[in-house]
ZAMARGU-201337 format. One record per residue (C-alpha): x, z, y. Coordinates in steps of 0.1 Angstrom, whole numbers, plus 5000, padded with zeros to 4 digits. Layout:
// residues N
> px, pz, py
> X, Z, Y
...
// end
This chain:
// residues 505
> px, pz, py
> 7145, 4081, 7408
> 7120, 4063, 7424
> 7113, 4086, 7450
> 7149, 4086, 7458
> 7151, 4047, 7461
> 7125, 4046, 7487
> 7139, 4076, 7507
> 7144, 4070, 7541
> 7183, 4075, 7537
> 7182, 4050, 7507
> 7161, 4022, 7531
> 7180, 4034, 7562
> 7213, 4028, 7539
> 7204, 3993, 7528
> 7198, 3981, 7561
> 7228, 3995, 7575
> 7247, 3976, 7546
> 7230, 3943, 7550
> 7241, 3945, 7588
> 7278, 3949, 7575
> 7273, 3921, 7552
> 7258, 3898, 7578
> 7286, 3910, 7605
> 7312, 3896, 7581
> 7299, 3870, 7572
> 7295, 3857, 7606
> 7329, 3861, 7615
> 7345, 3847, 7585
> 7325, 3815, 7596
> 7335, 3818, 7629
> 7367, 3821, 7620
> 7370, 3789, 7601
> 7352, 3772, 7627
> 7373, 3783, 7656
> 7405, 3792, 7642
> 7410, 3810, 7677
> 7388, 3835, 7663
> 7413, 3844, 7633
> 7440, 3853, 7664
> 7414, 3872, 7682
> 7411, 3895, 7653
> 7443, 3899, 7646
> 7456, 3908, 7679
> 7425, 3932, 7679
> 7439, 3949, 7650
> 7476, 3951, 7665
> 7459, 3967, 7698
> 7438, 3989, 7673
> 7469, 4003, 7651
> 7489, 4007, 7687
> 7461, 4028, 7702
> 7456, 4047, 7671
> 7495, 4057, 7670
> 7492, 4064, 7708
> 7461, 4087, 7703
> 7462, 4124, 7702
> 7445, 4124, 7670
> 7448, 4142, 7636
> 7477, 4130, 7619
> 7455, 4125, 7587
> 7430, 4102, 7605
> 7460, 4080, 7618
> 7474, 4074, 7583
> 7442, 4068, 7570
> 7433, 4039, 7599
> 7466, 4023, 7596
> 7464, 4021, 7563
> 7428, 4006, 7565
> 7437, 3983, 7592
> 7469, 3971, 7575
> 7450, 3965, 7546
> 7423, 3946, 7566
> 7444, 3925, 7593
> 7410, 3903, 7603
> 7384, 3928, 7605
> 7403, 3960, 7602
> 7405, 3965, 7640
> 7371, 3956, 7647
> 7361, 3982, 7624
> 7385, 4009, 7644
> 7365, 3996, 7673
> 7329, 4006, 7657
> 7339, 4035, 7639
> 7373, 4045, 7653
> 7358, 4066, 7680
> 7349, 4107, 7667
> 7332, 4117, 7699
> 7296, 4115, 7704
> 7277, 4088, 7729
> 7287, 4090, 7765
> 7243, 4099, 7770
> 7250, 4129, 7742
> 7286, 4139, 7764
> 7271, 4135, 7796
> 7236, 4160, 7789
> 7256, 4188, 7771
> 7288, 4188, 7795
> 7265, 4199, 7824
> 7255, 4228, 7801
> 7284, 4238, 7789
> 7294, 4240, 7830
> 7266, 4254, 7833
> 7274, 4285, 7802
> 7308, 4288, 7819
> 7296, 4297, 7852
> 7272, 4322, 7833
> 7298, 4338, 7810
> 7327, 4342, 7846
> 7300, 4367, 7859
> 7296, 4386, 7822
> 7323, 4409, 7811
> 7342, 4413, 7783
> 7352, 4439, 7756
> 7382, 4423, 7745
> 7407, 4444, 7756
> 7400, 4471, 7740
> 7406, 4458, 7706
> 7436, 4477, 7694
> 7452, 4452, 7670
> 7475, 4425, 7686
> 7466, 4395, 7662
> 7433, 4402, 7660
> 7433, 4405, 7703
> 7446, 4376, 7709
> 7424, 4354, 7686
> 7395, 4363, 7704
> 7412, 4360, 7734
> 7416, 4317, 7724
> 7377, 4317, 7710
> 7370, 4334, 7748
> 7394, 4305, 7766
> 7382, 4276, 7745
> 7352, 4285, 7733
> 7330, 4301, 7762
> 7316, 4328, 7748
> 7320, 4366, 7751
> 7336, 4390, 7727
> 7311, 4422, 7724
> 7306, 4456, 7704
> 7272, 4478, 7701
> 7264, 4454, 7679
> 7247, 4459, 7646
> 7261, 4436, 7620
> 7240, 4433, 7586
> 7260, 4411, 7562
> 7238, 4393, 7531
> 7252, 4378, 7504
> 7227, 4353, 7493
> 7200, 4338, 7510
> 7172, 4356, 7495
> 7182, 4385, 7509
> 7189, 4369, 7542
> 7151, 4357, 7543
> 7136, 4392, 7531
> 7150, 4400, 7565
> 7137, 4371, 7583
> 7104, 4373, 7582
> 7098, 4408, 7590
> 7117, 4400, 7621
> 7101, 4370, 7633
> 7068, 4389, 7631
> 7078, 4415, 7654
> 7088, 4384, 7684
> 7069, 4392, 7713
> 7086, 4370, 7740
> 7107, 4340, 7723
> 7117, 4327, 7692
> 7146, 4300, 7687
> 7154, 4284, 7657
> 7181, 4256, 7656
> 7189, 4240, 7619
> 7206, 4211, 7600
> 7180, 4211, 7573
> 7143, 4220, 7570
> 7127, 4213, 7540
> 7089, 4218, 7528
> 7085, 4247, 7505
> 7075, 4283, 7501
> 7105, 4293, 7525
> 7097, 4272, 7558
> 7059, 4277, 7553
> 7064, 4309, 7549
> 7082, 4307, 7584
> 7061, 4284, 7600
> 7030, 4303, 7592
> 7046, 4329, 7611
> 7057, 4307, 7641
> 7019, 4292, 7642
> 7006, 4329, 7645
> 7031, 4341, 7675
> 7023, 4308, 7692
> 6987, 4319, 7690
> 6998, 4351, 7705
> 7014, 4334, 7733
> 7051, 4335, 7723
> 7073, 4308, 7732
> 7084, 4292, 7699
> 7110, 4261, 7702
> 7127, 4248, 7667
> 7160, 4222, 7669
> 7163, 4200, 7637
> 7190, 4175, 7627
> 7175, 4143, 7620
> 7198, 4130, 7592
> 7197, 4166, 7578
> 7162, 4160, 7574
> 7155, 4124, 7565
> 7148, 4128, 7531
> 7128, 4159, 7536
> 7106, 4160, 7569
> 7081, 4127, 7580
> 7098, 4108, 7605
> 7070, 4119, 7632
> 7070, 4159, 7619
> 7087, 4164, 7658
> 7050, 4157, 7665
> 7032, 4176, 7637
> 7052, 4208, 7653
> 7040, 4200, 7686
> 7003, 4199, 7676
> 7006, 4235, 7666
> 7020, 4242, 7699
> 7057, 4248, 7686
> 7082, 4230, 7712
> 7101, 4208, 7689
> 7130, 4187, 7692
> 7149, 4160, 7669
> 7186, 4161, 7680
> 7207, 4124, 7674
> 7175, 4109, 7658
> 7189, 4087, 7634
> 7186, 4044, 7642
> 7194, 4020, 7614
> 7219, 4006, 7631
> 7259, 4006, 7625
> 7273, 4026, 7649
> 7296, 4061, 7645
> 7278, 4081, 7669
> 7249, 4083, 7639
> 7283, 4111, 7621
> 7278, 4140, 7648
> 7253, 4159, 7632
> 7243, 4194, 7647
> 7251, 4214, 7617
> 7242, 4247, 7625
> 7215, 4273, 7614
> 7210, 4298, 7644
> 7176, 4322, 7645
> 7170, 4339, 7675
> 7142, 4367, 7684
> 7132, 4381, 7717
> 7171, 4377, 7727
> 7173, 4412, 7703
> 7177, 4401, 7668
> 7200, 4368, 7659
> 7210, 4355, 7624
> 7237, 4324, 7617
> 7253, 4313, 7581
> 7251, 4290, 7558
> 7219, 4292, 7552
> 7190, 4264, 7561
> 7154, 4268, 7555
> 7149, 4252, 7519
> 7142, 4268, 7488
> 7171, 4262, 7470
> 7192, 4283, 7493
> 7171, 4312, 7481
> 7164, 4307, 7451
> 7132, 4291, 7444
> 7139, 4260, 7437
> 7173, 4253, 7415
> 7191, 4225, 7418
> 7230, 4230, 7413
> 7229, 4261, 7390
> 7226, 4296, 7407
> 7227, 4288, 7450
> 7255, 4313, 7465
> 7254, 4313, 7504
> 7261, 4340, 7529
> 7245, 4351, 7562
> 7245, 4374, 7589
> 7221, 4392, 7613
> 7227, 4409, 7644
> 7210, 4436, 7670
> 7221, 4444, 7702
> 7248, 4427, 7727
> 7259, 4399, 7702
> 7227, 4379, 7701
> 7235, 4368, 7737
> 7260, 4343, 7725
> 7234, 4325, 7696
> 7207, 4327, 7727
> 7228, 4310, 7748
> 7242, 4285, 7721
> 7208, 4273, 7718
> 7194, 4269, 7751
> 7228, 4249, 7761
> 7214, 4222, 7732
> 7174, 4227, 7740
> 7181, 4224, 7783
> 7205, 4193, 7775
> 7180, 4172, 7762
> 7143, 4191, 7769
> 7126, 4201, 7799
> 7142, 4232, 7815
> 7124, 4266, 7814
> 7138, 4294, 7838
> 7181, 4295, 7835
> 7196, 4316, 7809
> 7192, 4352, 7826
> 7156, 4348, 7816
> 7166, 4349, 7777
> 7189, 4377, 7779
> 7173, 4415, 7775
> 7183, 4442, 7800
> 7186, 4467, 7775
> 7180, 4466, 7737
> 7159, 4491, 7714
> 7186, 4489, 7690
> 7220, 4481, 7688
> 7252, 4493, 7672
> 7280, 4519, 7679
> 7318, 4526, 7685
> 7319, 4522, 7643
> 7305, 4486, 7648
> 7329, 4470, 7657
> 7341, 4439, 7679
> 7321, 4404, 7673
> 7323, 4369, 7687
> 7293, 4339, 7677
> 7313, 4307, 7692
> 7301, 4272, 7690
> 7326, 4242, 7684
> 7317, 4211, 7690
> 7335, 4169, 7689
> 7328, 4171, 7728
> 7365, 4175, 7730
> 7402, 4178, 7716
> 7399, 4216, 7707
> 7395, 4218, 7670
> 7384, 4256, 7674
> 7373, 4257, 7643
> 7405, 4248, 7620
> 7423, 4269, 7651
> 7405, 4301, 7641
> 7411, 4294, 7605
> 7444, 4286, 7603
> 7455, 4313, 7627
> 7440, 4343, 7603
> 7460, 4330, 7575
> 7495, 4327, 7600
> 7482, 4366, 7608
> 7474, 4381, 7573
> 7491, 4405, 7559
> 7477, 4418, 7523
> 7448, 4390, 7516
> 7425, 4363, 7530
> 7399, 4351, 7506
> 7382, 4320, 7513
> 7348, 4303, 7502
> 7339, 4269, 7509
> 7319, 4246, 7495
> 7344, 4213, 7502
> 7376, 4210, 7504
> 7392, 4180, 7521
> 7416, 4193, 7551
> 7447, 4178, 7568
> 7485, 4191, 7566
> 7485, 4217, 7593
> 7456, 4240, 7576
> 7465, 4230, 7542
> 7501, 4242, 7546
> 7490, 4277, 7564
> 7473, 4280, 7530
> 7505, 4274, 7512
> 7529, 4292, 7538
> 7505, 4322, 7536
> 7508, 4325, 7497
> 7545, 4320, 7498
> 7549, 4347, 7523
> 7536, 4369, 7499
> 7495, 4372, 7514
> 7470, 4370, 7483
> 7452, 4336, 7494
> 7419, 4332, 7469
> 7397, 4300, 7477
> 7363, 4303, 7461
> 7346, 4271, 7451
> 7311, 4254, 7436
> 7314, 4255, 7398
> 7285, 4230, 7401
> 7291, 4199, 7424
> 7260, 4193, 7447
> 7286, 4160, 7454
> 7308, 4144, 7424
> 7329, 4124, 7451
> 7332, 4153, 7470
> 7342, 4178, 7443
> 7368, 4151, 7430
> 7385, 4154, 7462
> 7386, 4190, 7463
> 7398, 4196, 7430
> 7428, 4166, 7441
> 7441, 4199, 7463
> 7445, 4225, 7436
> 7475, 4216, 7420
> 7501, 4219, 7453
> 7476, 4251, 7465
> 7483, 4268, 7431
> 7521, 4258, 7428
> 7519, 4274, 7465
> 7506, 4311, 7449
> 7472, 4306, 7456
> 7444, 4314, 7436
> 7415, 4290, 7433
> 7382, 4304, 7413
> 7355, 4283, 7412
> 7325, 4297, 7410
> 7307, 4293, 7374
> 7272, 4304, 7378
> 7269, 4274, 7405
> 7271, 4266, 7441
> 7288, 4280, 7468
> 7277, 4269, 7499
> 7292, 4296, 7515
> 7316, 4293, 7547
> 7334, 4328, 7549
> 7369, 4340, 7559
> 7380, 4375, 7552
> 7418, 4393, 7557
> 7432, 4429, 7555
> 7398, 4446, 7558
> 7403, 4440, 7594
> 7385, 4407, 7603
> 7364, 4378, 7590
> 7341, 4346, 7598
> 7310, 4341, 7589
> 7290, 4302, 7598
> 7286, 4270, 7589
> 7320, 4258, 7592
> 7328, 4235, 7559
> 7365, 4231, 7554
> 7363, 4196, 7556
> 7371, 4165, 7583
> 7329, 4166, 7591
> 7329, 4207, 7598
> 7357, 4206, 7618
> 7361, 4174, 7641
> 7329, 4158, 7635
> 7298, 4180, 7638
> 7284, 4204, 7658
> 7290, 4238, 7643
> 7292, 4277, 7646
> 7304, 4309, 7634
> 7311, 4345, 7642
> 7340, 4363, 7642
> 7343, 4398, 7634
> 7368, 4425, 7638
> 7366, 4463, 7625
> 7332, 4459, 7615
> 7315, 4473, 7584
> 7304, 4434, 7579
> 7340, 4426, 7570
> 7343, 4452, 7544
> 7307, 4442, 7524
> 7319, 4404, 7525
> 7353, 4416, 7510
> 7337, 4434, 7482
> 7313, 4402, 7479
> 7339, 4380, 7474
> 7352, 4402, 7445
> 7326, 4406, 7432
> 7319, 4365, 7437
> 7354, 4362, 7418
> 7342, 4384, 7388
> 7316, 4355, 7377
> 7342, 4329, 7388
> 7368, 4309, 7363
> 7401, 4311, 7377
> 7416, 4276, 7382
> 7451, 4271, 7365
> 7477, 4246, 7372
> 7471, 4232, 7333
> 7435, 4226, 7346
> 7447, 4203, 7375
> 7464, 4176, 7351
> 7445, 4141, 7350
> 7454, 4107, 7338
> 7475, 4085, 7361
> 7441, 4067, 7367
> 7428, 4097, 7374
> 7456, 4106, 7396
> 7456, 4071, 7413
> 7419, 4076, 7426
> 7427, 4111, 7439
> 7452, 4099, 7464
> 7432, 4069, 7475
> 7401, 4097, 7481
> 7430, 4119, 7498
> 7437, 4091, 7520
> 7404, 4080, 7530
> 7389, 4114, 7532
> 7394, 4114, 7573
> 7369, 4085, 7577
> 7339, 4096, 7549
// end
């Protein structure tokens, strides 16, 4: 408890809290000493709910700040104005927009295999990940799909000690332990070698695990290190766009995204919510050219620049898939604009399915449009099963997830949450045709706030093995029914209020 008290999230909270107080209190005094002040406010908060109405925002975060600022005539708008904004700082839009100008000049002179993807639905969704995302749709690629992360880091290793050129590693948490010193000892040895070793870590992600100087422990071992949005105890919103992905790259040969971070309770070692249950995926051949390219556009926007991205990209690979490996797609999406790719992709595989889509996620808290493609889906007959955590890593959070089961399941579809644990798994399968696997939460964070990834699959043997892990998953789940959704009218009271301020946690 102790520990936890003197955290640097716990400390960073506090003084972030005291600046609130201290903000407010200042302007309540200011208030009563110029009563022009108490105007000022007030008008702010008019020209706060009229811009909020005008915006081209989610529907859910406009409820939620009119509410709040109706609520809060004096300081509501001057809140809006702190924390109204989702986008990240003008210095974070400015560095990675010349990248991502500089990934779409790359990708107009790389071809593409979409075409020949002979299913219409499935054709045109990686036709919009191609438009808005960037990135290339490939095959030859071989997918290996794991379904928990100790399997995913058996793999790992092996790999990383085979680099000869580069190795890339980009992650929302790193965390002392037998997994990342197993890594690093392998990083230290290939830098010894002469292998170009970089590692991207979030700095929030990290706070309560890593020193706040570890940037410069890495560095002393000759590992080219950077902190992305290091984290500044002061109030501001920019401090919510987190870069929450987990990308592995090798020699531009071998690639691996999911859910999984380097910390040993997502293998296993170290339990913390019951059993951990997180997926992964690795890749060989054509595909890793996407993740490489994903993570030099973060590393070349805010570190030196080292050769451009042809450099990264192998002329031919040792191994690779076939014609029976299907079609992928690794995209990055990002709060750098108005595209919600993310939810896009989502929502459009459960307009598409057919038979099934079976879902895992580790949060729930989504707005209308995805929640009733969810519903519509079921009703049209599809067999929609959302897997979640048995065992909360959040109580907050798991409240408001469970607040959506009742109109899912009076919808037709089937909610399992998953007994043994945690699921920290973000996975979408349909039809045995196509599925995502990445660190996309189905929550507001995921998908407008933070910087994420994924990788869509069609026709690949990947789908099928997460299909039969997700029955499987369901086997050791307890089915949710709508008896289990019913709560006091307390209870009930504090799930709408979470419902409705869900958009701005």
């Amino acid at each position: 408890m102790l520990k936890k008290l003197l955290s640097r999230t716990a400390i960073t909270a506090v003084i972030i809290l005291v600046q609130i107080v201290w903000i407010v209190a200042l302007l309540l005094r200011l208030s009563d000493a110029l009563p022009v002040m108490n105007y000022v406010l007030r008008i702010l908060s008019l020209v706060a709910v009229l811009h909020v109405i005008k915006n081209d925002m989610d529907p859910s975060y406009k409820v939620s700040w009119v509410l709040f600022i109706a609520l809060l005539p004096l300081f509501g708008g001057l809140m809006y104005v702190l924390f109204g904004n989702k986008r990240p700082t003008r210095f974070i839009r400015d560095k990675l927009n010349v990248q991502l100008e500089e990934t779409q000049r790359y990708y107009t002179l790389r071809s593409s295999d979409v075409e020949e993807i002979d299913d219409d639905g499935a054709r045109g969704l990686f036709k919009y990940l191609e438009s808005y995302s960037g990135y290339r749709a490939c095959r030859d690629t071989k997918t290996e799909y794991f379904p928990v992360g100790e399997d995913m880091f058996a793999r790992l290793i092996p790999e990383l000690e085979k680099a000869e050129e580069f190795i890339f590693l980009e992650y929302f948490i790193i965390n002392s332990g037998q997994m990342w010193d197993s890594v690093l000892d392998v990083l230290r040895h290939k830098v010894a070698q002469g292998v170009d070793v970089r590692v991207i870590y979030d700095d929030v992600g990290c706070a309560d695990y890593l020193p706040a100087n570890y940037c410069q422990t890495l560095r002393s071992y000759g590992i080219k290190a950077m902190v992305f949005n290091k984290f500044v105890p002061v109030v501001s919103v920019v401090m919510n766009n987190r870069d929450h992905r987990k990308i592995t790259v090798i020699d531009g040969k071998v690639g691996f995204i999911g859910g999984i971070n380097i910390s040993d309770e997502y293998i296993n070692k170290k339990e913390r919510f019951g059993h951990w249950k997180d997926t992964g995926l690795m890749f060989k051949g054509p595909g890793v050219e996407n993740l490489t390219i994903m993570f030099l556009e973060m590393w070349n926007a805010f570190e030196e620049k080292e050769g451009g991205y042809r450099d990264f990209v192998p002329a031919e690979y040792e191994e690779k898939g076939g014609e029976g490996d299907g079609y992928i797609l690794s995209f990055s999406d990002s709060p750098l604009d108005d595209e919600n790719a993310s939810e896009n992709v989502y929502a459009d595989i459960l307009y598409n399915a057919n038979d099934y889509v079976y879902i895992t996620t580790p949060y729930l808290a989504i707005d209308s449009s995805l929640q009733n493609a969810l519903c519509l889906a079921a009703k049209r007959g599809v067999d929609v099963r959302l897997i979640t955590p048995g065992i909360p890593d959040k109580k907050m959070v798991y409240r408001l997830t469970r607040s959506y089961y009742a109109s899912l399941i009076r919808a037709g579809v089937k909610i399992y949450e998953y007994t043994p644990g945690f699921v920290h798994a973000k996975s979408y399968v349909a039809d045995d045709k196509i599925g995502v696997v990445g660190t996309i939460n189905m929550d507001y964070r995921s998908l407008y706030l933070h910087f994420e990834c994924g990788t869509l699959m069609y026709d690949s043997p990947a789908v099928i093995d997460l299909r039969n892990d997700d029955l499987a998953t369901i086997e050791k789940c307890r089915k949710i029914e709508l008896s289990d959704c019913r709560t006091s009218f307390f209870g009930e009271l504090i799930d709408r209020v979470l419902r409705v301020i869900a958009p701005l946690l």
